[in-house]
LOLO-314945 format. One line per 10 residues: number of its first residue (from 0); their letters; for each residue x, y, z of N, C-alpha, C, O, CB. Coordinates in steps of 0.02 Angstrom, whole numbers. Glycine has a CB too. Example, Ala and Ser with C-alpha at 12.3 -4.5 7.8 and 13.67 -1.06 7.14 Angstrom:
2
0 = AS = 660 -284 390 615 -225 390 660 -165 390 712 -166 423 565 -224 452  642 -112 354 684 -53 357 645 2 394 670 57 402 704 -30 286
***
This chain:
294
0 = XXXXXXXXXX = -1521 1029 697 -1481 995 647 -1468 1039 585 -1413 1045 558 -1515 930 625  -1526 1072 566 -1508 1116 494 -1460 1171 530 -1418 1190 489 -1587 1160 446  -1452 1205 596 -1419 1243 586 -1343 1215 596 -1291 1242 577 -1443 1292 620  -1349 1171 622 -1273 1118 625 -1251 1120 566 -1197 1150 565 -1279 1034 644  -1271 1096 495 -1280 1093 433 -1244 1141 424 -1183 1137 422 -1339 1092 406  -1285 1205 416 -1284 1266 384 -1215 1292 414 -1187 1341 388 -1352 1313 398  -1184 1257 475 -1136 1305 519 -1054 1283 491 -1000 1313 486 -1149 1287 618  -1083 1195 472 -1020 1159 432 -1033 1171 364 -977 1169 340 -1012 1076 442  -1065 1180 326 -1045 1228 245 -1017 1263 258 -958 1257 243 -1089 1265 199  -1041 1332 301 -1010 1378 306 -940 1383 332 -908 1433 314 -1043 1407 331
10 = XXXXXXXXXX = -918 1349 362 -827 1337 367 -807 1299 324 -754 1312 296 -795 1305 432  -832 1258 312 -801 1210 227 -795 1270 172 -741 1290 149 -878 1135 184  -838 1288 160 -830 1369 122 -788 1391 147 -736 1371 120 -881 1423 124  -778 1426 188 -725 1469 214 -654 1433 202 -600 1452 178 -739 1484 295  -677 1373 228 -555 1337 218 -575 1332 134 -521 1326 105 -509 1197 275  -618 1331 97 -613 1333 37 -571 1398 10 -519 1399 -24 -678 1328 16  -606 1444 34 -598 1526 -19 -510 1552 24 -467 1585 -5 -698 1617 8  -504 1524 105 -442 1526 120 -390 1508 81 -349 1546 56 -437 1500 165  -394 1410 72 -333 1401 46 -326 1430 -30 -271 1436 -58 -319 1329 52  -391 1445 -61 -366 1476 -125 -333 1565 -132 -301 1595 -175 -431 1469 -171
20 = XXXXXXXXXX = -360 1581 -68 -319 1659 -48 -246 1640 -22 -203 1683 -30 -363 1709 25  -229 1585 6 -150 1566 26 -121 1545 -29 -62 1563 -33 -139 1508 79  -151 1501 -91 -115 1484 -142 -94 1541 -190 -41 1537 -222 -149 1436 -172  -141 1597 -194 -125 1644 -245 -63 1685 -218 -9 1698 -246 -188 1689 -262  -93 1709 -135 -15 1753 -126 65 1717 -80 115 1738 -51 -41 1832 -71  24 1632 -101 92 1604 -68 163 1619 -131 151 1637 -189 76 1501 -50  220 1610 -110 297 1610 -126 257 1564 -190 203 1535 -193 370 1572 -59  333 1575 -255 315 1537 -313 360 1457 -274 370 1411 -314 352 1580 -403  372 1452 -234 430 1376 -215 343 1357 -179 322 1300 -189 537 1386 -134  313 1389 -154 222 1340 -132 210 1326 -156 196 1267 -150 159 1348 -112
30 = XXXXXXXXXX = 195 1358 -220 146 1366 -278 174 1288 -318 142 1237 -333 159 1456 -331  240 1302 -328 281 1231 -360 257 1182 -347 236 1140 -387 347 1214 -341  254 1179 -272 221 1107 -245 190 1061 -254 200 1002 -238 196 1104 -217  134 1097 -291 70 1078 -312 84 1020 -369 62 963 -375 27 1144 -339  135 1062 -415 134 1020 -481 181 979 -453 192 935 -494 154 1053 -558  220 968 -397 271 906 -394 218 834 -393 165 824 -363 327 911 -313  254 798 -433 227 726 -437 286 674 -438 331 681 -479 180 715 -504  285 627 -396 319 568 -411 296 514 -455 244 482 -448 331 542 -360  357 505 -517 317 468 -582 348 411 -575 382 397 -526 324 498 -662  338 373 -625 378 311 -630 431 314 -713 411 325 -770 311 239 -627
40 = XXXXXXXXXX = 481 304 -695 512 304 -763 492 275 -796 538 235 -786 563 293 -775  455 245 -841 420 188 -873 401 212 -955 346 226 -979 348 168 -824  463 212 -983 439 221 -1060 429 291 -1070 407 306 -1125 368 182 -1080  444 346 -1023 401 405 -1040 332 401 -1034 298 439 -1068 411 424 -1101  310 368 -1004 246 355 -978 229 415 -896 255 417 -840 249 258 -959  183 447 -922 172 506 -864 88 474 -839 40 448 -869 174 610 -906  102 493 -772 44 468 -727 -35 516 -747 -15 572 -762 73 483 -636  -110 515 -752 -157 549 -772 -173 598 -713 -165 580 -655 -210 505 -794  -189 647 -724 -221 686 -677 -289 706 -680 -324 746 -712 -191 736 -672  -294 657 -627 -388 655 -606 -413 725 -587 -379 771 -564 -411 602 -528
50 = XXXXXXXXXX = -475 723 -600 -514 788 -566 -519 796 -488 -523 848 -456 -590 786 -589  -518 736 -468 -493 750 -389 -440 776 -365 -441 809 -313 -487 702 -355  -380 763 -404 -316 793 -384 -315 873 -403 -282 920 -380 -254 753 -421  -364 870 -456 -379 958 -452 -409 985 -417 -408 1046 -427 -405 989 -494  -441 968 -375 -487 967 -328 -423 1001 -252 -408 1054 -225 -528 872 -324  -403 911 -248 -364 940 -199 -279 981 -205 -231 980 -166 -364 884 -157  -291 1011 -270 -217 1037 -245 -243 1106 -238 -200 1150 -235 -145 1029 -301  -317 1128 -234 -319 1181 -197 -300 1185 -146 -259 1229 -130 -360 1201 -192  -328 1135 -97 -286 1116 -39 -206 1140 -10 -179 1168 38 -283 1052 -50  -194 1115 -62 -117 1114 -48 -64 1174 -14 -9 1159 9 -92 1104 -113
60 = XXXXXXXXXX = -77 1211 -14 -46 1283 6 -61 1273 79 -12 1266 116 -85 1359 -31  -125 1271 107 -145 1259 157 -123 1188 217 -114 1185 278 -201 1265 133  -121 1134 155 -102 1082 191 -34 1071 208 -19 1025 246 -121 1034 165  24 1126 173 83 1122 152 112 1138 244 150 1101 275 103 1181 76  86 1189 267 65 1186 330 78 1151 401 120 1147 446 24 1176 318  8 1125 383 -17 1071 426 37 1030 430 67 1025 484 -78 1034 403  59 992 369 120 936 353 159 958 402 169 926 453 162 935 278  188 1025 387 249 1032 415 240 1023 492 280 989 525 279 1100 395  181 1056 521 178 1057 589 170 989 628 209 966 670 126 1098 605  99 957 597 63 904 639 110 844 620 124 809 668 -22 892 619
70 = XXXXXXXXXX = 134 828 565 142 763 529 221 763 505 252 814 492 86 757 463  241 713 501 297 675 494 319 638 426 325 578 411 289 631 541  331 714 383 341 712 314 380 660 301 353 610 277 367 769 288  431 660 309 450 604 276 443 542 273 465 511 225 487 601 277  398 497 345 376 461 349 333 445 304 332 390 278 368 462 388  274 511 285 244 511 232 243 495 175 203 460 144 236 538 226  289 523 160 341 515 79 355 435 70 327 400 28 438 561 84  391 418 108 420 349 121 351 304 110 356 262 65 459 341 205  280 307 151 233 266 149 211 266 81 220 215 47 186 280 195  178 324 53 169 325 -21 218 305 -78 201 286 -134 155 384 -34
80 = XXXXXXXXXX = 279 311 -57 314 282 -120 328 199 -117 337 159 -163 388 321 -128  326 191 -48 323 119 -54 242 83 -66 240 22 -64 357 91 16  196 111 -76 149 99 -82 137 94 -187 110 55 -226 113 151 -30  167 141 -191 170 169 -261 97 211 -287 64 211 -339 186 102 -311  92 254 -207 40 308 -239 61 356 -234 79 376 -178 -22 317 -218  69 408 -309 94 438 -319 94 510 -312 98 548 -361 97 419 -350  89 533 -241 43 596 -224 117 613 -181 170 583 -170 -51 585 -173  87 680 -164 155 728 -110 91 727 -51 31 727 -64 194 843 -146  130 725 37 101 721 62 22 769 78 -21 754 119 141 710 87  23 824 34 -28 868 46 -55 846 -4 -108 871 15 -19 938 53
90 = XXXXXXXXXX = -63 833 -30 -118 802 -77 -143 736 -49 -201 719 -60 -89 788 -153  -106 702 -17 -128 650 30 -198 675 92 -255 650 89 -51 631 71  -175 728 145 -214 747 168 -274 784 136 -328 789 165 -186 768 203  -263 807 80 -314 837 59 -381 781 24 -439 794 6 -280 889 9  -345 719 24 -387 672 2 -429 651 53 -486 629 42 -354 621 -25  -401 659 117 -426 628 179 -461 684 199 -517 665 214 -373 600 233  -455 736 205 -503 803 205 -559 779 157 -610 755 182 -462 881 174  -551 785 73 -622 791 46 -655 726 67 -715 738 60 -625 802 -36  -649 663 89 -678 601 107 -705 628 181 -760 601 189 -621 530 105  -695 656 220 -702 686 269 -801 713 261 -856 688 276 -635 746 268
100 = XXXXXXXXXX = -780 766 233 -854 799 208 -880 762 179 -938 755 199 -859 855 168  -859 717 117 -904 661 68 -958 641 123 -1018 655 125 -854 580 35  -913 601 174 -933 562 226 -1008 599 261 -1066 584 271 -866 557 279  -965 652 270 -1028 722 290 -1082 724 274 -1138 715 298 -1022 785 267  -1052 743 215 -1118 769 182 -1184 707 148 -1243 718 134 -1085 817 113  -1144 643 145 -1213 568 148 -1237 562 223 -1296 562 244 -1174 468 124  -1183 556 257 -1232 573 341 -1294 615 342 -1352 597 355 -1185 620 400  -1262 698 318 -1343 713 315 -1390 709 274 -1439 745 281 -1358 760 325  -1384 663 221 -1435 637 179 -1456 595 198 -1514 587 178 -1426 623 128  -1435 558 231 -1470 470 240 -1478 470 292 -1535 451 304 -1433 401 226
110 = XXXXXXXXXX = -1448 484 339 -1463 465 415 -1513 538 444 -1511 597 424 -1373 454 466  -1566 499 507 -1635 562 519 -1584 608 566 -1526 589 577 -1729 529 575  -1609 665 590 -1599 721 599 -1590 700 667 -1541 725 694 -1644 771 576  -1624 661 703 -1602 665 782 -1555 602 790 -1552 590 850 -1675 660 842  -1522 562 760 -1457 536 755 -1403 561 766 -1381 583 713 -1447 520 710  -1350 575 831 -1316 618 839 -1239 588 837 -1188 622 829 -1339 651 894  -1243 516 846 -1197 458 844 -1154 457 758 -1100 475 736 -1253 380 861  -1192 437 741 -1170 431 667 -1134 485 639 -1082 478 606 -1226 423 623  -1171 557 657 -1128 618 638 -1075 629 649 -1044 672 618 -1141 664 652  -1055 597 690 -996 580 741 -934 524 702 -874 533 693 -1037 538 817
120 = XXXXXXXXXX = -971 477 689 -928 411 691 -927 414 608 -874 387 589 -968 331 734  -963 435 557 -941 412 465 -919 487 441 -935 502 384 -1026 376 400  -883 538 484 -838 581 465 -776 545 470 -737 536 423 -842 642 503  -764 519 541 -694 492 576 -678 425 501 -627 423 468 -713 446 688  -740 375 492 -716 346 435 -696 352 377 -657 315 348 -735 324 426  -741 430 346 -707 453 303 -635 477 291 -611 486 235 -736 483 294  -595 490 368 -547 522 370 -493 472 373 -434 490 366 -550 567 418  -514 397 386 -463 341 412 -469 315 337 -415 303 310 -487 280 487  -510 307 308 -536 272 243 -450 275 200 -415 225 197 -617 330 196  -432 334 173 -379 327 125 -325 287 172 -288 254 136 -352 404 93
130 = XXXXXXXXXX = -309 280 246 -243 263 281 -283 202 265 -265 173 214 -212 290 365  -315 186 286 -340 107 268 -322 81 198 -291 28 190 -422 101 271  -339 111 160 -322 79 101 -244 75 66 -219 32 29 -365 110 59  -218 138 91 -159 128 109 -123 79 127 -96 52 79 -153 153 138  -107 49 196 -103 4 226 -120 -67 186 -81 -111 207 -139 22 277  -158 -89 142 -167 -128 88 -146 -122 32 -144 -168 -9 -213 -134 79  -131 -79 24 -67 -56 -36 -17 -94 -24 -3 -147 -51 -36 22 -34  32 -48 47 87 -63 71 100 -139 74 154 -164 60 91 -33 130  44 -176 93 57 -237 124 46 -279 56 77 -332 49 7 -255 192  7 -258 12 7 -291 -40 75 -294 -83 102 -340 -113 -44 -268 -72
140 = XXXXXXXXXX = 93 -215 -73 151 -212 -114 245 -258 -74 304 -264 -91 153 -113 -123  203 -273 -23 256 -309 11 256 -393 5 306 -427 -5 250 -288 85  193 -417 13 177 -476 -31 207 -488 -83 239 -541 -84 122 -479 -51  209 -444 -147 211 -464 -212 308 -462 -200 340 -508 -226 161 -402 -278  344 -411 -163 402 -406 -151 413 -483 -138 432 -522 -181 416 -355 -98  395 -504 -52 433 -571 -65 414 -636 -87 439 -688 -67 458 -586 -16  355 -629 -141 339 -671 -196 397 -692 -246 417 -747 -262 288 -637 -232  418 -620 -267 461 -606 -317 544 -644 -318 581 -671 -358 463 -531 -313  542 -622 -236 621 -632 -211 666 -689 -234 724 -687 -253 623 -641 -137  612 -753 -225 664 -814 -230 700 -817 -288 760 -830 -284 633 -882 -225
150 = XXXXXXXXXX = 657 -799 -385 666 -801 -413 729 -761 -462 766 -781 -507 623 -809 -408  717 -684 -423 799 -650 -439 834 -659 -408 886 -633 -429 817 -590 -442  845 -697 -341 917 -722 -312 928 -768 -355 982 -770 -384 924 -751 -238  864 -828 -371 904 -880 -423 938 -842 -498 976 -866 -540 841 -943 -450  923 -808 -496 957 -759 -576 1007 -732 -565 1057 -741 -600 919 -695 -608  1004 -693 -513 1082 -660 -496 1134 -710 -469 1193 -694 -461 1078 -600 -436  1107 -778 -454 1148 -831 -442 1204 -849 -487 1265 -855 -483 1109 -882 -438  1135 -859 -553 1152 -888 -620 1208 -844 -642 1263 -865 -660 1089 -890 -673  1192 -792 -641 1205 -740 -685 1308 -708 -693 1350 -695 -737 1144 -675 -649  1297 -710 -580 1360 -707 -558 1407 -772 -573 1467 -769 -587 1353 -692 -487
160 = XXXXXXXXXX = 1364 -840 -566 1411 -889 -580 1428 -883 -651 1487 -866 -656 1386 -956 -564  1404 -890 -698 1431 -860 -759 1490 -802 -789 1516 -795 -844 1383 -842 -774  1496 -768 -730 1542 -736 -735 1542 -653 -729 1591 -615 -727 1560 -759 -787  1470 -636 -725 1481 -553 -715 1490 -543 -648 1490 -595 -614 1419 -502 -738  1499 -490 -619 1488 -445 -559 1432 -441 -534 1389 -471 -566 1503 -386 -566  1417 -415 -491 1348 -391 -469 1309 -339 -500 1249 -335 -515 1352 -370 -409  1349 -306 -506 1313 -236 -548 1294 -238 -614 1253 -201 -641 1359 -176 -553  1333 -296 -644 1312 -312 -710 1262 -377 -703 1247 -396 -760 1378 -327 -758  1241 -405 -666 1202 -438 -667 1144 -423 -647 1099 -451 -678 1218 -474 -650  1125 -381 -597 1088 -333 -576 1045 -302 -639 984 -307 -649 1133 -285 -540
170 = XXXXXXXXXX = 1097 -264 -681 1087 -230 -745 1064 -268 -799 1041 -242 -850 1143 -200 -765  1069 -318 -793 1072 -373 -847 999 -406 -827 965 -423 -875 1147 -432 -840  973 -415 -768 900 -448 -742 848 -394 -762 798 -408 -794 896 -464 -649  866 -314 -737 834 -265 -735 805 -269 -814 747 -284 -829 877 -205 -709  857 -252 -861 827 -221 -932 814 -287 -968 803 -277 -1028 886 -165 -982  810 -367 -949 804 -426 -986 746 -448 -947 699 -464 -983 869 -475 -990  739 -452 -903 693 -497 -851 608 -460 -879 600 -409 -913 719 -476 -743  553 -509 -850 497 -461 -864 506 -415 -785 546 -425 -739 408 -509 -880  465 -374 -789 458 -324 -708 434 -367 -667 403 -416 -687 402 -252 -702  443 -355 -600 406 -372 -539 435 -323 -489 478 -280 -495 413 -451 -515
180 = XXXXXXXXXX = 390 -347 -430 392 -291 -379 481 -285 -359 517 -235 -356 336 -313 -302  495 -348 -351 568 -359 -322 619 -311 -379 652 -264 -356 590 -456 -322  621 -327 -445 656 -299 -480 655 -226 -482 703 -189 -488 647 -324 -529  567 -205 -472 575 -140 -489 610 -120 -425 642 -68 -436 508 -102 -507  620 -147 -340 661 -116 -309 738 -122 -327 775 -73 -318 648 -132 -251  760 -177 -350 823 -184 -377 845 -108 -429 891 -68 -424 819 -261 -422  801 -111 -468 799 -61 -510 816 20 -475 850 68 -496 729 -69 -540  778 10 -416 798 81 -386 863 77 -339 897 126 -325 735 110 -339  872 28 -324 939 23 -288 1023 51 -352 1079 73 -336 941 -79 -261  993 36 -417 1047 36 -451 1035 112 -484 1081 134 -518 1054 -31 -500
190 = XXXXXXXXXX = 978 151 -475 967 201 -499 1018 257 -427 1056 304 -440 876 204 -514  1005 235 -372 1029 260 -306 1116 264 -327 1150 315 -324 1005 199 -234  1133 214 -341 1206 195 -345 1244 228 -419 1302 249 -421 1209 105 -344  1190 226 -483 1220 265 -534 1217 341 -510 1251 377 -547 1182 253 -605  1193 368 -469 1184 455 -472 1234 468 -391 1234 516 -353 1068 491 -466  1268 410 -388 1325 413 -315 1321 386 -247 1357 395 -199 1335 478 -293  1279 358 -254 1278 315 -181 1299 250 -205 1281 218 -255 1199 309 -138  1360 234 -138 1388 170 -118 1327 121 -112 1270 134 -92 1429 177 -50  1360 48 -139 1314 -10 -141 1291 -10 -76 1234 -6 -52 1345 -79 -162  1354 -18 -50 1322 -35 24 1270 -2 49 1222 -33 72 1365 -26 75
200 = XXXXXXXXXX = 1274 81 46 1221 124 78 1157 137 40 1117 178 63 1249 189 94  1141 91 -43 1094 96 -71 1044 25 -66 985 23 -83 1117 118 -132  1085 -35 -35 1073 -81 -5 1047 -71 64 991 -97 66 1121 -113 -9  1062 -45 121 1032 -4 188 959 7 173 915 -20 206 1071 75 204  946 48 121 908 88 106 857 53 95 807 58 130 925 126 65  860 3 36 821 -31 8 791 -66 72 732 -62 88 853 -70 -45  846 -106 110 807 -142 196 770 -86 227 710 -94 239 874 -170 269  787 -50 237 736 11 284 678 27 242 622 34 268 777 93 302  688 34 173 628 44 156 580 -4 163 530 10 197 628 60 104  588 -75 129 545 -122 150 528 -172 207 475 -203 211 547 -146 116
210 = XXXXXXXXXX = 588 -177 256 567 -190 304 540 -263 298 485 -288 312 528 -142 321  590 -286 277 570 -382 257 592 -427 288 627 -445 240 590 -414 193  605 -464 327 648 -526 342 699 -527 292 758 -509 294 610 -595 341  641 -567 223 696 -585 172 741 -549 153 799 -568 144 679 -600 121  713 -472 141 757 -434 74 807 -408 140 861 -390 116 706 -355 9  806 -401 210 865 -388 260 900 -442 261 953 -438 293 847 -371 330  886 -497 234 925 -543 243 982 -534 155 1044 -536 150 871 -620 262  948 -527 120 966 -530 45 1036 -455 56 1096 -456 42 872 -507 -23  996 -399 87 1053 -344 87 1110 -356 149 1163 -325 156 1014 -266 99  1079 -416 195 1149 -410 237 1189 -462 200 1249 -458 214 1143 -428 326
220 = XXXXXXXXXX = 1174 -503 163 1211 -542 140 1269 -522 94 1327 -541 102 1174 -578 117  1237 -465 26 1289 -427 1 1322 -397 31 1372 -377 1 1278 -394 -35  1317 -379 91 1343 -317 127 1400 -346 164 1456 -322 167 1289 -281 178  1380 -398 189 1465 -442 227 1500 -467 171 1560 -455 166 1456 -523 285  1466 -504 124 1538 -504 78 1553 -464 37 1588 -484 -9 1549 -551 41  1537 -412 39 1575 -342 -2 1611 -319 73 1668 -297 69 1505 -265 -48  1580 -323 142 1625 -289 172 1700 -359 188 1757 -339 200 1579 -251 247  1685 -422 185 1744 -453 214 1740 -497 187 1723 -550 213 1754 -465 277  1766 -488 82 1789 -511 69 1757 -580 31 1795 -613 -6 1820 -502 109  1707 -596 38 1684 -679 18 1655 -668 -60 1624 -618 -78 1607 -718 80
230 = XXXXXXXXXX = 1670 -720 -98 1662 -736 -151 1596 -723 -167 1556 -765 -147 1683 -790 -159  1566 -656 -211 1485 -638 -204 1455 -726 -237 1400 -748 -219 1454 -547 -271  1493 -758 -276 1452 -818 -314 1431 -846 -259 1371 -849 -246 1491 -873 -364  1468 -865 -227 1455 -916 -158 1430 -891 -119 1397 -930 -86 1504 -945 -121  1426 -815 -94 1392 -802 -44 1284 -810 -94 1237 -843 -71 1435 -708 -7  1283 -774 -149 1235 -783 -184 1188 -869 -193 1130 -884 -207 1266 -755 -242  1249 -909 -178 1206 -985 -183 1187 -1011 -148 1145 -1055 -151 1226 -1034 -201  1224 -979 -84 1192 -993 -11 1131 -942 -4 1090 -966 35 1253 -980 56  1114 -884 -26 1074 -858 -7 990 -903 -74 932 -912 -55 1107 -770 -5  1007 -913 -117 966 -937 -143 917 -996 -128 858 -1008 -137 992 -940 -181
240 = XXXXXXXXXX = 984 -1036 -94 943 -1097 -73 893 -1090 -1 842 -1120 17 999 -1157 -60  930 -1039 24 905 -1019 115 849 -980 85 819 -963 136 970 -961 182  814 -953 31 785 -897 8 714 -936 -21 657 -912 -17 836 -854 -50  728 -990 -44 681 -1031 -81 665 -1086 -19 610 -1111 -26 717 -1065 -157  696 -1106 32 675 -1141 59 633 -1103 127 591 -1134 158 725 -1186 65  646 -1053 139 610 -995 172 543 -1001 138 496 -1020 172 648 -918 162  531 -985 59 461 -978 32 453 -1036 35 419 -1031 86 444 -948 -31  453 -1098 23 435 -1168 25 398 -1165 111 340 -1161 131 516 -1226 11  444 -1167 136 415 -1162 200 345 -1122 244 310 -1142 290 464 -1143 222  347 -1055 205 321 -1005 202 241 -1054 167 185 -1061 192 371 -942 158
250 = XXXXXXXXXX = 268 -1078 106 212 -1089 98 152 -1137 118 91 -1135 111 220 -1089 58  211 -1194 153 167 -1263 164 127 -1229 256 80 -1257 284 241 -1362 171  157 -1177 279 108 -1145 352 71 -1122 318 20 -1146 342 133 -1087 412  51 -1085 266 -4 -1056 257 -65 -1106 221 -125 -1097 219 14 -996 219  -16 -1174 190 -64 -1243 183 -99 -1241 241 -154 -1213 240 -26 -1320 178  -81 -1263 290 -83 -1288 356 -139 -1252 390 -179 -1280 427 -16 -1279 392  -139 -1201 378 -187 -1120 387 -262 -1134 364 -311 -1119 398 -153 -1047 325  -264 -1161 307 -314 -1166 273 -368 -1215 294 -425 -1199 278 -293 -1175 217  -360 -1270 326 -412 -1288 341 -457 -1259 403 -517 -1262 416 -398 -1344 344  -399 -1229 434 -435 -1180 488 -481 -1099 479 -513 -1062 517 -374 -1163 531
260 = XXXXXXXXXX = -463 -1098 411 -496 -1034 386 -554 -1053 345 -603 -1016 335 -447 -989 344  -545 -1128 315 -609 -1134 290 -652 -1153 316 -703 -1171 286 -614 -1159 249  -646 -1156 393 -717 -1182 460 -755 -1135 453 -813 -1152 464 -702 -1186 552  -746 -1060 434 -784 -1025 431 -834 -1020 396 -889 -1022 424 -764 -995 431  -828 -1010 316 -864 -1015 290 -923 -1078 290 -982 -1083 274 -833 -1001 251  -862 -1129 321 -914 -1208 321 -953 -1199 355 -1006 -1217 329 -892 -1277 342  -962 -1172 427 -1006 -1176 478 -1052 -1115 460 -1111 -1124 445 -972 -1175 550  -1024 -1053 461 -1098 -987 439 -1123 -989 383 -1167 -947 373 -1083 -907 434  -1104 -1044 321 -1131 -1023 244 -1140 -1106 229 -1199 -1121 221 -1063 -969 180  -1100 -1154 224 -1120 -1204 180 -1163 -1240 223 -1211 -1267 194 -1065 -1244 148
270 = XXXXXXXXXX = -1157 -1250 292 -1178 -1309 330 -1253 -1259 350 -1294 -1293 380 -1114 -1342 405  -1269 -1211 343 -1343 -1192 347 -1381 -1222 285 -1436 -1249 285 -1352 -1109 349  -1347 -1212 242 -1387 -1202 148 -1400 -1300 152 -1445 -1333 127 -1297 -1160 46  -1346 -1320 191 -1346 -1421 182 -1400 -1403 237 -1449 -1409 201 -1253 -1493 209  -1417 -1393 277 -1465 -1405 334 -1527 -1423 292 -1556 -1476 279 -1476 -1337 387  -1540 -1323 270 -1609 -1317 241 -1626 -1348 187 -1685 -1364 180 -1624 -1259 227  -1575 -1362 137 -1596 -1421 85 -1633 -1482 146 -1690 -1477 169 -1510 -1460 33  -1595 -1524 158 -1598 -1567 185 -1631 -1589 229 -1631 -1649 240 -1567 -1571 192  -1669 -1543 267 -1698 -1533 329 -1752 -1507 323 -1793 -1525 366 -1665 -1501 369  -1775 -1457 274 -1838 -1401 248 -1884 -1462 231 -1931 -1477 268 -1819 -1337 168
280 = XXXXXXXXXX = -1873 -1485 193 -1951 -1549 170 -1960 -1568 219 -2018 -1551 232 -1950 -1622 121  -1926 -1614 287 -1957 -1645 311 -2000 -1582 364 -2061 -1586 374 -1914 -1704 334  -1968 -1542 386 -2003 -1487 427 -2078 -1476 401 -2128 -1501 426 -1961 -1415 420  -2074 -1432 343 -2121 -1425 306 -2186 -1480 295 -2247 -1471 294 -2088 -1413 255  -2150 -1531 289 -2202 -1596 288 -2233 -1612 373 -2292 -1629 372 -2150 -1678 255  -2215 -1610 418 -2220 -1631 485 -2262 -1564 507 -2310 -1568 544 -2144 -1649 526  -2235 -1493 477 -2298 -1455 493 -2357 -1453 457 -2407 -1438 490 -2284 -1397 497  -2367 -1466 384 -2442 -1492 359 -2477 -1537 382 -2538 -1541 377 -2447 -1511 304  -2440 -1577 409 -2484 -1653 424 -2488 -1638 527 -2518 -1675 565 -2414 -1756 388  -2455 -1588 544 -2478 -1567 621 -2426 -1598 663 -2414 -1574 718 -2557 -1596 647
290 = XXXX = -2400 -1643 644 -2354 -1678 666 -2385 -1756 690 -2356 -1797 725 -2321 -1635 721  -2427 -1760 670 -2455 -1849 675 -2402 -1894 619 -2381 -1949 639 -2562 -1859 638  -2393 -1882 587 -2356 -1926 556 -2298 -1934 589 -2272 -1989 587 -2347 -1911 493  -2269 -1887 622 -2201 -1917 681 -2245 -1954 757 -2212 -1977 803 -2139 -1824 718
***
């Protein structure tokens, strides 16, 4: 085992002193890499840079790589920004690399020396650990999306019946409304469309990115009546009501849900604790007395 040890430092060292020999004599467009960050426009508000990310953008030269070969950059890109973590994909892997060794290196602290299983199995978790949490991002950040939804169709309802356009109402929810997840995608749809992309194809976008029932339903809706013609007010009031009665609906199944999810806890946690209240004296009493009193 120690020389197992001694054999994985010694290559962790080594991709160490590598990728910092690839970063120094990589091209200055590698080197760039490093500092690319995706921010959020927000006030001039710039994102912090942790000591981990200094950590891993040694990495980066090295992982810049890998990306290209093993992995499916843009898929990448796409997962983290819809997630809203704000990393380039090599800094991603490099996170899943140092959790990798973390993982490692408590294995061989805690677990004994002839354990050969474990050495095995809380590297692989260290390495799934960030996609995992990931994946709860995403899904969270998709939650709060069609949380959001019913309430800016009812606005852009309002907004269009009143008399603006879409784009001005859009514009008008964005810089008046408080934020939410929904708006801030609205927000990027109109950022897509001020720097030259067609509604239509910044609408596409927005569905592929999130991948919703609702919000494919919300972009095909603009999308036929900008392509044939229908009155956006009216097409907007029909989508509002079909939009809210979707979450209504949405919500009374997941009523419905609930008594079946709370069997659980009832049967492994409350209905033991009611037992032993309830049940412990007389036990207790029937074993002091031997059981003559029953």
């Amino acid at each position: 085992m120690e020389l197992l040890a001694q054999t994985i430092l010694f290559f962790a060292i080594l991709v160490l002193v590598a990728n910092i020999l690839i970063g120094m004599l990589s091209s200055y467009e590698v080197r760039a890499a490093i500092q690319r960050r995706l921010k959020v426009e927000r006030s001039g508000e710039k994102q912090k840079t942790w000591l981990i990310l200094r950590l891993v953008d040694l990495l980066v030269p090295f992982n810049r790589q890998v990306v290209n070969r093993f992995f499916n950059r843009k898929q990448m890109e796409d997962r983290l920004f819809l997630a809203r973590v704000f990393l380039i994909p090599e800094q991603f892997l490099g996170i899943k690399q140092l959790m990798t060794f973390v993982f490692l290196f408590l294995t061989f602290l805690f677990v004994k020396s002839g354990d050969v299983m474990p050495l095995a199995v809380f590297p692989l978790i260290g390495y799934a650990a960030p996609d995992i949490w990931l994946i709860m991002k995403i899904k969270g950040r998709k939650q709060a999306v069609v949380r959001s939804l019913p309430d800016v169709v009812d606005l852009l309802s309002l907004c269009v019946g009143a008399g603006l356009d879409f784009m001005a109402s859009a514009r008008w929810i964005v810089d008046k409304s408080y934020p939410n997840a929904f708006i801030e995608e609205l927000s990027l749809v109109l950022h897509e469309i001020k720097v030259g992309k067609t509604r239509r194809d910044a609408l596409h976008e927005m569905a592929h990115r999130l991948n919703l029932p609702d919000v494919n339903a919300f972009c095909r809706t603009l999308i036929q009546a900008d392509r044939m013609g229908i009155p956006i007010a009216e097409a907007l009031a029909i989508l509002a009501d079909d939009t809210r009665e979707r979450f209504f609906r949405r919500a009374e199944r997941e009523a419905l849900k609930a008594p079946m999810k709370m069997l659980i806890p009832l049967i492994f946690f409350i209905l033991p604790v009611v037992g032993i209240i309830v049940g412990g004296p007389v036990i207790l009493q029937f074993m002091q007395s031997g059981g003559g009193a029953f």
